[in-house]
C-alpha positions as CSV (number, residue, x, y, z in Angstrom):
1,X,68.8,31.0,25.5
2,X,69.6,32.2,29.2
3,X,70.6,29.4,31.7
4,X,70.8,29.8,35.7
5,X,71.2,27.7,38.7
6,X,69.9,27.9,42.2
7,X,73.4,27.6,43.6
8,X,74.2,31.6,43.9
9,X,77.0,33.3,44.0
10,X,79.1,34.1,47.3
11,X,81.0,37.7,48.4
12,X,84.2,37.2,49.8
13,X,85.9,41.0,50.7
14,X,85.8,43.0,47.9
15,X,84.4,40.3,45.1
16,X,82.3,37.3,44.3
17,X,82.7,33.5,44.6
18,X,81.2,31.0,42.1
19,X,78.9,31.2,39.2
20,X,75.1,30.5,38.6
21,X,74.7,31.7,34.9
22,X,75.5,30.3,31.8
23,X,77.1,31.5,28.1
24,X,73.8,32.6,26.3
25,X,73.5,30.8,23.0
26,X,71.5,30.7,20.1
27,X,69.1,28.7,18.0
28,X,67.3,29.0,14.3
29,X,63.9,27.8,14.3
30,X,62.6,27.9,10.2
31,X,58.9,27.6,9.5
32,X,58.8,25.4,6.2
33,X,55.5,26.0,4.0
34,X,54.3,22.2,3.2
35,X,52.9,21.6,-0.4
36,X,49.1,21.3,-0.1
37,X,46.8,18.9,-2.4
38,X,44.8,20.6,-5.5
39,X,41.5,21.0,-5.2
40,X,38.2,20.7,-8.0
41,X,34.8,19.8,-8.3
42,X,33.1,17.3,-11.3
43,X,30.4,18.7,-13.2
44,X,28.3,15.7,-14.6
45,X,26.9,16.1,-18.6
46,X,23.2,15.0,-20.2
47,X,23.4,16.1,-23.9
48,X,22.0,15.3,-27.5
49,X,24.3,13.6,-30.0
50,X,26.0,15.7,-31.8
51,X,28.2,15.1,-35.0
52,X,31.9,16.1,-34.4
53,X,33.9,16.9,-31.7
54,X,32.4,19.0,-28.8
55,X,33.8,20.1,-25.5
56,X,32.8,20.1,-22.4
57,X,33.8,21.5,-19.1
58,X,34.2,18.7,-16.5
59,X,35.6,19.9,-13.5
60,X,35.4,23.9,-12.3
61,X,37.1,25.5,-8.7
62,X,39.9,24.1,-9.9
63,X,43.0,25.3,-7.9
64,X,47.3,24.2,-6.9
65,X,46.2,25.1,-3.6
66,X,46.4,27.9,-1.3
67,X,47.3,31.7,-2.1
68,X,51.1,30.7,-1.5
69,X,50.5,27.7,-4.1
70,X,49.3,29.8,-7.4
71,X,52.1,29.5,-9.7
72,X,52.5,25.6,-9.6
73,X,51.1,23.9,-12.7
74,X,48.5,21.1,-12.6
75,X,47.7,18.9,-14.8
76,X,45.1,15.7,-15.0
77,X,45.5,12.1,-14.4
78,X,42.8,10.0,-15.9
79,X,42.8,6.7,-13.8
80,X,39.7,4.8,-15.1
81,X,37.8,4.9,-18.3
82,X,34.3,3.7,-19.0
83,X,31.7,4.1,-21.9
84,X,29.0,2.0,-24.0
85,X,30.5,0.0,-26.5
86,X,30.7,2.3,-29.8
87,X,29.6,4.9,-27.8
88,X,32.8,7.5,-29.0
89,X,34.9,7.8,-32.2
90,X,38.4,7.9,-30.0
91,X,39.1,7.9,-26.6
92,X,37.9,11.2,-25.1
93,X,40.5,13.9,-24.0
94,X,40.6,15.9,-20.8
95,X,43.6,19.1,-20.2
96,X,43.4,21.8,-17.7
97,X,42.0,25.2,-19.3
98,X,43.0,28.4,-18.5
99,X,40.8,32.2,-18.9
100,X,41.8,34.9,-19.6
101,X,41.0,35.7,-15.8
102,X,43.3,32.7,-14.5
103,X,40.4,30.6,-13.7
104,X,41.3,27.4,-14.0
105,X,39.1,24.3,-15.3
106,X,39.2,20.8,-16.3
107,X,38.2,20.0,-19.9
108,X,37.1,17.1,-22.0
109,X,37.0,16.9,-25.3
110,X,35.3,14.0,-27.5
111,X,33.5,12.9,-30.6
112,X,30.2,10.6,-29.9
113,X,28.6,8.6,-32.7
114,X,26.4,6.7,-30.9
115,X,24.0,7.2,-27.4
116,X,25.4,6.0,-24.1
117,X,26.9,6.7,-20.9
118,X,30.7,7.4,-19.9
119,X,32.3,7.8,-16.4
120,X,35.7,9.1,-15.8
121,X,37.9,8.6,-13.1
122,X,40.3,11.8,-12.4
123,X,42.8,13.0,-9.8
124,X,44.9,16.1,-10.4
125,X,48.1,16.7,-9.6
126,X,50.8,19.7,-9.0
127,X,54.3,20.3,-9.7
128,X,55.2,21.2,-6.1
129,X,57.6,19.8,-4.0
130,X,57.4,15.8,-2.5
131,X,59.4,15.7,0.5
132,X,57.3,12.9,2.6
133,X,59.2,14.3,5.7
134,X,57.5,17.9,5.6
135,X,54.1,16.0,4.8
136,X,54.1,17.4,1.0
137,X,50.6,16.3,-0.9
138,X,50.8,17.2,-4.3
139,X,47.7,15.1,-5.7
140,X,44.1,15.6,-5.2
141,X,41.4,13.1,-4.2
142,X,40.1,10.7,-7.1
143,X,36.5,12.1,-8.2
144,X,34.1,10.6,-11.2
145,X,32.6,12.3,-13.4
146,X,28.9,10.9,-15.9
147,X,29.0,11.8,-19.5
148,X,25.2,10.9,-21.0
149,X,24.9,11.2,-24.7
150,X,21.4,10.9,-25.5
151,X,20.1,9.9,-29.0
152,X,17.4,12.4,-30.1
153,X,13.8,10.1,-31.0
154,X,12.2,10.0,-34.1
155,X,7.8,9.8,-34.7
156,X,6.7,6.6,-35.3
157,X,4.0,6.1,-38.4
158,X,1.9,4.0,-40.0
159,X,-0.3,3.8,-43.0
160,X,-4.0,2.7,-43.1
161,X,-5.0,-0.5,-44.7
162,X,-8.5,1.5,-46.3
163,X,-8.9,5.2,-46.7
164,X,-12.6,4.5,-45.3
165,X,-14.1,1.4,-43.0
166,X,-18.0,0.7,-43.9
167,X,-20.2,-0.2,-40.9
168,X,-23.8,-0.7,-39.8
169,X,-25.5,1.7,-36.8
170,X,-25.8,-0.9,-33.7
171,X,-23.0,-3.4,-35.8
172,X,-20.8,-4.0,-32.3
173,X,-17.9,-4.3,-32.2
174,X,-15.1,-4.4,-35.8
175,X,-11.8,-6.4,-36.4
176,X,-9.5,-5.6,-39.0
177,X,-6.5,-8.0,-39.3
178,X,-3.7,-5.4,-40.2
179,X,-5.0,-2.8,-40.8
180,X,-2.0,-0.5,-39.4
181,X,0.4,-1.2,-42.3
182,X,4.1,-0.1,-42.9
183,X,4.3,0.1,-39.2
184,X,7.6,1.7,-38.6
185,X,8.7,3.1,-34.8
186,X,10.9,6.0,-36.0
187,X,14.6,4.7,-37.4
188,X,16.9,1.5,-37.6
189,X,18.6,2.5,-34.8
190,X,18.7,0.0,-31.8
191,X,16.8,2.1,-29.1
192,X,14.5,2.9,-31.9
193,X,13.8,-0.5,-32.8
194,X,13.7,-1.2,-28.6
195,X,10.7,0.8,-28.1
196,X,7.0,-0.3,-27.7
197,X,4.0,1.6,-29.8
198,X,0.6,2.7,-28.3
199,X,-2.3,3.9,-30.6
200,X,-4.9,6.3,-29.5
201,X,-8.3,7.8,-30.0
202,X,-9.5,11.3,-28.7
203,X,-12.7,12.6,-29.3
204,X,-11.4,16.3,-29.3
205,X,-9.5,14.6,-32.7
206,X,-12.2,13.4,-34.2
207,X,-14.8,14.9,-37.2
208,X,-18.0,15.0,-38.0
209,X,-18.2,15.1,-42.5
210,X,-21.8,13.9,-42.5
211,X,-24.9,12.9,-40.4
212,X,-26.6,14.7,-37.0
213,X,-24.0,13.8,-34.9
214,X,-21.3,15.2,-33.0
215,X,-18.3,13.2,-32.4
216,X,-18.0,13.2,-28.9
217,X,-18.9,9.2,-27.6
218,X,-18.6,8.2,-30.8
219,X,-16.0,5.8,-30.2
220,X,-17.5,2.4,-27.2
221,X,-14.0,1.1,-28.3
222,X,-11.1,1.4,-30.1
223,X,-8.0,-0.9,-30.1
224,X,-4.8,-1.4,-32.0
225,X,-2.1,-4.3,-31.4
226,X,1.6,-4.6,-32.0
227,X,0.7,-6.4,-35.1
228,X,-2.1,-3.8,-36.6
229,X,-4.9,-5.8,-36.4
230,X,-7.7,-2.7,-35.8
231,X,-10.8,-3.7,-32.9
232,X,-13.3,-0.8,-33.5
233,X,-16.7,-0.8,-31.3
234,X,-19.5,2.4,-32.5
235,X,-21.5,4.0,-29.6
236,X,-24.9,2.8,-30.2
237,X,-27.0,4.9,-32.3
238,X,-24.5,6.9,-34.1
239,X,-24.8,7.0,-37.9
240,X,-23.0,9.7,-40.4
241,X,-19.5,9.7,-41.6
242,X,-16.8,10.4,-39.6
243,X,-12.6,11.8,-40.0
244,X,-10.7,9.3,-37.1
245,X,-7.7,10.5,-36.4
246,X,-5.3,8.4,-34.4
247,X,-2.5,9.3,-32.3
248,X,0.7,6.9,-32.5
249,X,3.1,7.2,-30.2
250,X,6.5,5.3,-28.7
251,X,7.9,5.4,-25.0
252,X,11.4,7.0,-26.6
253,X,10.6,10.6,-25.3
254,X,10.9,14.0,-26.5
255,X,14.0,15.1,-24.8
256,X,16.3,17.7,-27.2
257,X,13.3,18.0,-29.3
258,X,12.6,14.5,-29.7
259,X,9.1,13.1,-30.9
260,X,7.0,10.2,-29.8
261,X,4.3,11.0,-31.2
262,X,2.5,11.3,-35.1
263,X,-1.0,11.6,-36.7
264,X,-2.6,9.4,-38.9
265,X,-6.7,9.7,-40.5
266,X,-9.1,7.5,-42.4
267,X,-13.0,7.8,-42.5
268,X,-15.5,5.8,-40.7
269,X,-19.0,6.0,-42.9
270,X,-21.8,4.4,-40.0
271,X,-25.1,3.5,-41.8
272,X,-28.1,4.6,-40.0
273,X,-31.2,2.2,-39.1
274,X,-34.4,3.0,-37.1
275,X,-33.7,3.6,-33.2
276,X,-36.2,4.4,-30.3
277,X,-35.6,6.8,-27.4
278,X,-35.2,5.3,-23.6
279,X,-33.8,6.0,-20.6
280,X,-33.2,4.3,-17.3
281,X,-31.0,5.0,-13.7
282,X,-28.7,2.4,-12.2
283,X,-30.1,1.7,-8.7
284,X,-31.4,4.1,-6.5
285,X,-31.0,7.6,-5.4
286,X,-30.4,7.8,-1.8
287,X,-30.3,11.4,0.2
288,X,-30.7,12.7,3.7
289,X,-33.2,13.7,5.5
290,X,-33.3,17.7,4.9
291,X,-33.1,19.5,8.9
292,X,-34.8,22.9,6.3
293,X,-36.7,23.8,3.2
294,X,-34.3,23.7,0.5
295,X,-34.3,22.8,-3.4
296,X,-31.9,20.0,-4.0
297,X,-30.6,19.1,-7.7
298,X,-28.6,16.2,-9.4
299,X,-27.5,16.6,-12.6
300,X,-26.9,13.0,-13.0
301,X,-29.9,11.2,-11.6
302,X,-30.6,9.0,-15.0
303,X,-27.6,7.9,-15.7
304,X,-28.5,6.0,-19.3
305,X,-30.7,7.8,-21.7
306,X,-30.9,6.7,-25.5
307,X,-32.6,9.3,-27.4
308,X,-31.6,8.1,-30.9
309,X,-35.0,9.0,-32.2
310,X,-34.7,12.2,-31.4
311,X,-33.1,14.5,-33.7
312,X,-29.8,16.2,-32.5
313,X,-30.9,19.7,-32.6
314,X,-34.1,19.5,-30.5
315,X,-32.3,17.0,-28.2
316,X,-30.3,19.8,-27.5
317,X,-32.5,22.4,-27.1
318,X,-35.1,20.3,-25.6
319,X,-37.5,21.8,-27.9
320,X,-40.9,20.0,-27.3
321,X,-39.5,17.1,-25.5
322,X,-40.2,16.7,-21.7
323,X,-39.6,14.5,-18.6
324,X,-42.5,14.1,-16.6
325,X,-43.7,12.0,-13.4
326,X,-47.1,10.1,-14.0
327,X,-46.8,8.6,-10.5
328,X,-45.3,9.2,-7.0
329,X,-45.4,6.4,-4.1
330,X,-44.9,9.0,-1.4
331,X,-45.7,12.3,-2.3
332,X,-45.9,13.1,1.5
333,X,-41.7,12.9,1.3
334,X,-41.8,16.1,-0.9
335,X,-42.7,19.7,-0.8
336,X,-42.5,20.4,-4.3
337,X,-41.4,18.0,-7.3
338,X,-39.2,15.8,-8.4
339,X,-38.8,17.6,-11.3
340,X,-36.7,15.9,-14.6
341,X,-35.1,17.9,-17.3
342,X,-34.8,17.5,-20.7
343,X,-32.6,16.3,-21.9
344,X,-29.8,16.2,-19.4
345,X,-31.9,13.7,-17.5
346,X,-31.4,15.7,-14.1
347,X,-33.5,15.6,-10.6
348,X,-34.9,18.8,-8.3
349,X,-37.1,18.3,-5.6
350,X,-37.7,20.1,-2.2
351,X,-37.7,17.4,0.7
352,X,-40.4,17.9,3.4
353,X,-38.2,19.1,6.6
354,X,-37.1,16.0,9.0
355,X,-39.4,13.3,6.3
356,X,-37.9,9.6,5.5
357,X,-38.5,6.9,3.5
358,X,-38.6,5.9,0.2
359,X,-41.1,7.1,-3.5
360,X,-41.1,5.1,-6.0
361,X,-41.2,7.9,-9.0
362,X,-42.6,6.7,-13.0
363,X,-41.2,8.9,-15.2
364,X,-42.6,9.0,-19.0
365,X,-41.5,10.7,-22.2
366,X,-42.9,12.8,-24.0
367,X,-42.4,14.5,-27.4
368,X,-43.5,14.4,-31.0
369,X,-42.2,12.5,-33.9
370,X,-41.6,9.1,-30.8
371,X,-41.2,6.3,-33.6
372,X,-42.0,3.7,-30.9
373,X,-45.2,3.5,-28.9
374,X,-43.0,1.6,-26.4
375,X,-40.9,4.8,-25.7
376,X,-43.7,6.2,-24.0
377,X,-44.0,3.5,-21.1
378,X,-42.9,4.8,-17.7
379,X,-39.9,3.7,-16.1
380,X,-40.0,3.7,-12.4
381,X,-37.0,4.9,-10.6
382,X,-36.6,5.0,-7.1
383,X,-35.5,7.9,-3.9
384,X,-34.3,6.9,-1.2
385,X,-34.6,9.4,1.9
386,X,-32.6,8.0,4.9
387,X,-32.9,9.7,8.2
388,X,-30.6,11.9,9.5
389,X,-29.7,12.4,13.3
390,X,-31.3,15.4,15.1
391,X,-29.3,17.3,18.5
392,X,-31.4,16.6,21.5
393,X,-33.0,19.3,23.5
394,X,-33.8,19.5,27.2
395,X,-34.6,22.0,29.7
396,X,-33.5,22.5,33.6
397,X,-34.2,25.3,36.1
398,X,-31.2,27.8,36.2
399,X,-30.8,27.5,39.9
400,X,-31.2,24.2,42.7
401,X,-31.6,25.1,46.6
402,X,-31.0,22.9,49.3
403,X,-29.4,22.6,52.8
404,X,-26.5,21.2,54.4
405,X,-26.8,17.4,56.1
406,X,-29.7,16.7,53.7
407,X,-28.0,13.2,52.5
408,X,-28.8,11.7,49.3
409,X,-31.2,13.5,47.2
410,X,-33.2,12.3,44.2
411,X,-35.0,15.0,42.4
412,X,-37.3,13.1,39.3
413,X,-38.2,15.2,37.0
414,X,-35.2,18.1,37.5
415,X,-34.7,17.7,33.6
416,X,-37.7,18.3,31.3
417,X,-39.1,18.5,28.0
418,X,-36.4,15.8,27.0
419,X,-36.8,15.3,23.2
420,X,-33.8,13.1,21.3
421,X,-35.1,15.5,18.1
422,X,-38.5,14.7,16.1
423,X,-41.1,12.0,16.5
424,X,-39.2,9.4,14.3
425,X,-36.2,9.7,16.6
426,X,-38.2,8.8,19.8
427,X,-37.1,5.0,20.2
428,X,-33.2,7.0,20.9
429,X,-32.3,7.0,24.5
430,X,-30.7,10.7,25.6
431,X,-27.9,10.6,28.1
432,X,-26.5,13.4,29.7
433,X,-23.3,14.5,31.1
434,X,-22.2,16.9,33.8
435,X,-19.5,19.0,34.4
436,X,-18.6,20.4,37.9
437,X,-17.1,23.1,39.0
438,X,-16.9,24.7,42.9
439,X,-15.0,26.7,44.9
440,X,-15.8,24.7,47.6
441,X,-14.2,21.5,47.8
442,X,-15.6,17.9,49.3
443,X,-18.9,19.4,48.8
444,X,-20.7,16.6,47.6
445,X,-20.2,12.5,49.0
446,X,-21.8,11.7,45.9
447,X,-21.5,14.1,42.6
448,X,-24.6,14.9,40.7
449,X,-25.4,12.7,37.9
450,X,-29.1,12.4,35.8
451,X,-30.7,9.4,34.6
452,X,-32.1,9.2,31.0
453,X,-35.3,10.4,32.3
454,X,-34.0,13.5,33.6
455,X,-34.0,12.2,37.5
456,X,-31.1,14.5,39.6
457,X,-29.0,12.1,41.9
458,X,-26.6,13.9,44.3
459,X,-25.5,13.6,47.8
460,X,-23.6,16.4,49.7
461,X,-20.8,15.3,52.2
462,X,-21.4,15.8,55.8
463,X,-21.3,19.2,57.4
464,X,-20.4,20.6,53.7
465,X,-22.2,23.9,52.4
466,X,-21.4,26.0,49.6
467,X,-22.2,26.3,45.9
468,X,-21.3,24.3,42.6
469,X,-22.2,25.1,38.9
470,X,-23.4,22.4,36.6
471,X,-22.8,22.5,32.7
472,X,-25.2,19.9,31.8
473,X,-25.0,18.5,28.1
474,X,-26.9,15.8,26.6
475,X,-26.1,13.4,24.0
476,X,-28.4,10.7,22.1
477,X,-27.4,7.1,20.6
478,X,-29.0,7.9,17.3
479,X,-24.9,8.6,15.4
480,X,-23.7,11.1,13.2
481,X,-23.5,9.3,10.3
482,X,-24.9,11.7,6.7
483,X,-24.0,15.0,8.8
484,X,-26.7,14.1,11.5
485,X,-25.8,15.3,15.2
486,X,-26.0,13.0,18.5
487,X,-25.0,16.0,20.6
488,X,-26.8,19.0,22.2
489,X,-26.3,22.1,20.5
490,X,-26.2,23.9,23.7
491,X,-25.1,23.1,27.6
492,X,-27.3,24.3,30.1
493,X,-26.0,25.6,33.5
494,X,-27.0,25.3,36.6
495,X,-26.1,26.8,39.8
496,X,-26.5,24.7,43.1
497,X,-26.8,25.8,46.2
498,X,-26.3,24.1,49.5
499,X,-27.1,26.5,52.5
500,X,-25.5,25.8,55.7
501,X,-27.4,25.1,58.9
502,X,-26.8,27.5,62.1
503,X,-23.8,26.1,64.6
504,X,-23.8,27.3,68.2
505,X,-21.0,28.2,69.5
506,X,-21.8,29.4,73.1
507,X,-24.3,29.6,75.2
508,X,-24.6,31.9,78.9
509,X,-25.0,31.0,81.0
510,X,-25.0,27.3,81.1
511,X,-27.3,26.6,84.0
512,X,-30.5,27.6,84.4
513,X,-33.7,27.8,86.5
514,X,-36.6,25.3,85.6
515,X,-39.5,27.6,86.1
516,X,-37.7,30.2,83.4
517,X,-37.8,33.7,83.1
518,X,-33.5,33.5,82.3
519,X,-32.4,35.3,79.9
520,X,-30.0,33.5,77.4
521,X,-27.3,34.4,75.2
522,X,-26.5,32.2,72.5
523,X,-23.3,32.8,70.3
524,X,-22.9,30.9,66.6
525,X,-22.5,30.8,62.9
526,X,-25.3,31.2,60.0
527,X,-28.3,32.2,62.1
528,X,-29.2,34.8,59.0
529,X,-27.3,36.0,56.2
530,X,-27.5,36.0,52.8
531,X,-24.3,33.2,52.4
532,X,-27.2,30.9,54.7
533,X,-30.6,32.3,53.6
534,X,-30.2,33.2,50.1
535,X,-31.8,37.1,50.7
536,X,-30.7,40.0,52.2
537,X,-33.0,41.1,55.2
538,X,-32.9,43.6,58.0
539,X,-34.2,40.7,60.4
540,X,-34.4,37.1,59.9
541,X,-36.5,34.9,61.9
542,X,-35.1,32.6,64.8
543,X,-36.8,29.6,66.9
544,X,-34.8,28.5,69.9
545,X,-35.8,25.4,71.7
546,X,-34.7,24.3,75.2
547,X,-35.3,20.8,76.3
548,X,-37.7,21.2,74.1
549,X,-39.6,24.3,74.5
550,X,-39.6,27.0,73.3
551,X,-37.9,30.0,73.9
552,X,-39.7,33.4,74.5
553,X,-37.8,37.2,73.0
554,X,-35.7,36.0,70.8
């Protein structure tokens, strides 16, 4: 370091007086590297159980600290323990692990003899220096770590009480007091025993051995409880001998190749007895008015039909068996059907364009081999045809004349042929809307509006002239509701015009003689043009009037 004053220095003859500048000295300034803290990351564990011991890496980026920090050794300091009681044989290891590549990771090694959950509590530490001065840290953060060990479920089971259950056709509904025996959910171990059972029927499990009919709504109900008392309800109708299997199953899972789940079968022999073929709909079918010819279909339309008397294979064929209408209420509704098929018990028809209201439709039956003469009576069901919304329509002229100063106009009639859609919609009231545009601005005092019977109301401002376009639209209070419209499928426009009247500017001279004969020049604005006439013209024609008579020439 180099140290000077202000003070100077003076020369006296031949040499110098006083001194401004220091000895120079010197100073060592050492740069200390400070020990950082080691560094990891937890990695948390969801395995099976496993006999023996087994290792698992719990920590990985595990590192002494920066570049300059490689070669101190670390090591692991567990600072809390936690696991489900019994869960391990001995108190689980951890060390630090080393590759073959250097990479460095934390280790735990255990034996677990029962299911349950374990959280460590780690810190690691180095072997590098701990002078508090310099700010040494030679121990990492704490971190936790999960260890889940996850016992692997066993099926649950049971045995029937019968090999075969004996019931009539039409019997209702069957109770078995425990007749799921040897009920057993899987093992003696406690989150075996812990779990709840649920028994199930499918019908893509199920088997026809005798008998006409499938399997599929074989089963109106099917219960069994905790204690294996069996509630077991036949579809009406069904008769033959049947394989039931049932599905058992617990809520322990089927993680690491677990099962929940086993098969069990016994037979279900249903005696027959005489049935009789109906069929019926739950309330009425209700559509919209159609706006076009179209063929409309529901597969669904009745929505109960018992056909026990006829045989399974022609049911499903429909071989010589046949739907058909014996009476319709209100033909007038339809341009073609209803139609009902056999034996799906679905409804085509072709509506009558913008028709409502409702048809009472009988629907009988028919077939050979009908055991009951009371299969053959009609049932009436009933369609309901609601009416939809139609867009109203309107006309208006494409263009509207008029001249400036004309105050308020009404114009009945400007709108015609106002229709809120077909006759049935003629109690609706049609409003319409306007939407102005002009380049000229205050042209109208009042702005054009139109009553519901298509009168025009407007008023033009004083001394304004110009144009304005219309887009007129029209709307009706009849809804939207079933896809119906209240609005007009097209805006009209309309183009206004408002013609100026001629201004005079100047007239020369200004005095005149009363017996005539002087001739007048008269200078304005708008006497003819196409902007105040509306056509182009070589000439237009021009009346003058002076104190009220009338000018000759002009």
């Amino acid at each position: 370091v180099d140290m000077r004053d202000s003070g100077g220095v003076r020369k006296v003859g031949g040499g110098y007086v006083g001194e401004d500048r220091a000895d120079a000295m010197l100073f060592t300034l050492e740069v200390r590297s400070v020990n950082d803290p080691p560094t990891f990351r937890v990695v948390n564990h969801s395995m099976p159980l496993q006999d023996g011991n087994v290792s698992r890496t719990f920590a990985v980026e595990v590192s002494p600290g920066p570049p300059n920090e490689a070669k101190q050794n670390v090591s692991w300091v567990l600072q809390s323990y936690a696991a489900t009681e019994g869960m391990f044989e001995y108190v689980p290891e951890i060390s630090v692990n080393s590759s073959v590549e250097g990479t460095l990771t934390g280790e735990v090694v255990f034996s677990a003899v029962s299911s349950g959950i374990a959280e460590f509590t780690v810190k690691l530490v180095d072997d590098g220096p701990r002078i508090e001065l310099y700010g040494d840290v030679g121990e990492s953060q704490s971190q936790t770590f999960k260890l889940q060990i996850h016992a692997i479920n066993k099926p649950p089971s049971f045995v029937p009480l019968v090999d075969q259950l004996d019931v009539m056709e039409n019997h209702g509904s069957l109770i078995v007091e425990g007749f799921a025996a040897n009920i057993s959910k899987g093992g003696a171990e406690l989150f075996e025993q812990q779990q709840e059972l649920t028994y199930a029927v499918e019908d893509h499990l199920l088997q026809t051995l005798t008998g006409p009919w499938p399997t599929q709504g074989l089963l109106a109900g099917f219960d069994i409880n905790q204690d294996g008392d069996l509630n077991i309800t036949v579809a009406p109708h069904y008769y033959g001998t049947f394989l039931i299997t049932v599905q058992i199953s617990d809520n322990g899972g089927t993680d690491f190749g677990g099962m929940n789940s086993s098969l069990v079968t016994f037979r279900l022999n249903v005696s027959s007895v005489d049935g009789q073929p109906a069929f019926d709909r739950e309330g009425e079918l209700i559509v919209p008015e159609a706006m076009r010819e179209f063929q409309q279909s529901f597969s669904d339309f009745l929505t109960s039909i018992d056909l026990s008397a006829v045989p399974p294979p022609q049911r499903d064929h429909g071989r010589d068996y046949s739907f058909v209408v014996v009476e319709n209420s209100n033909p007038a509704l339809f341009l073609d059907g209803p139609h009902v098929s056999f034996p799906s018990g679905g409804i085509k028809f072709t509506l009558r364009p913008f028709a409502n209201g409702n048809a009472d439709i009988a629907l009988r039956l028919i077939g050979p081999d009908l055991r009951n003469a009371e299969a053959l009576t009609p049932v009436t069901v009933k369609i309901s045809v609601i009416p939809v919304n139609n867009a109203p329509t309107f006309i208006v002229p494409s263009e509207l004349l008029t001249v400036e100063d004309g105050g308020p106009q009404t114009i009945p009639g400007f709108v015609r042929d106002i229709r809120a859609g077909p006759a049935d919609e003629g109690w609706q009231t049609v409003y319409f809307s306007i939407q102005e545009s002009s380049e000229s601005p205050n042209l109208f005092a009042s702005p054009p509006i139109i009553s519901s019977d298509g009168t025009l109301h407007f008023a033009c401002a004083p001394g304004q002239h110009g144009s304005a376009e219309l887009l007129i639209s029209a709307e009706d209070d009849g809804g939207n509701e079933f896809g119906g419209s209240d609005v007009g499928v097209e805006q009209k426009m309309v183009r206004l015009q408002v013609y100026p009247l001629p201004r005079v500017v100047d007239v020369n001279p200004r005095v005149g003689s009363t017996l005539g004969g002087t001739l007048v020049t008269i200078k304005g604005m708008f006497f003819g043009s196409i902007y105040s006439r509306g056509v182009a013209a070589a000439e237009y024609p021009v009346t003058v009037d002076m104190g009220g008579l009338a000018c000759n020439n002009v």
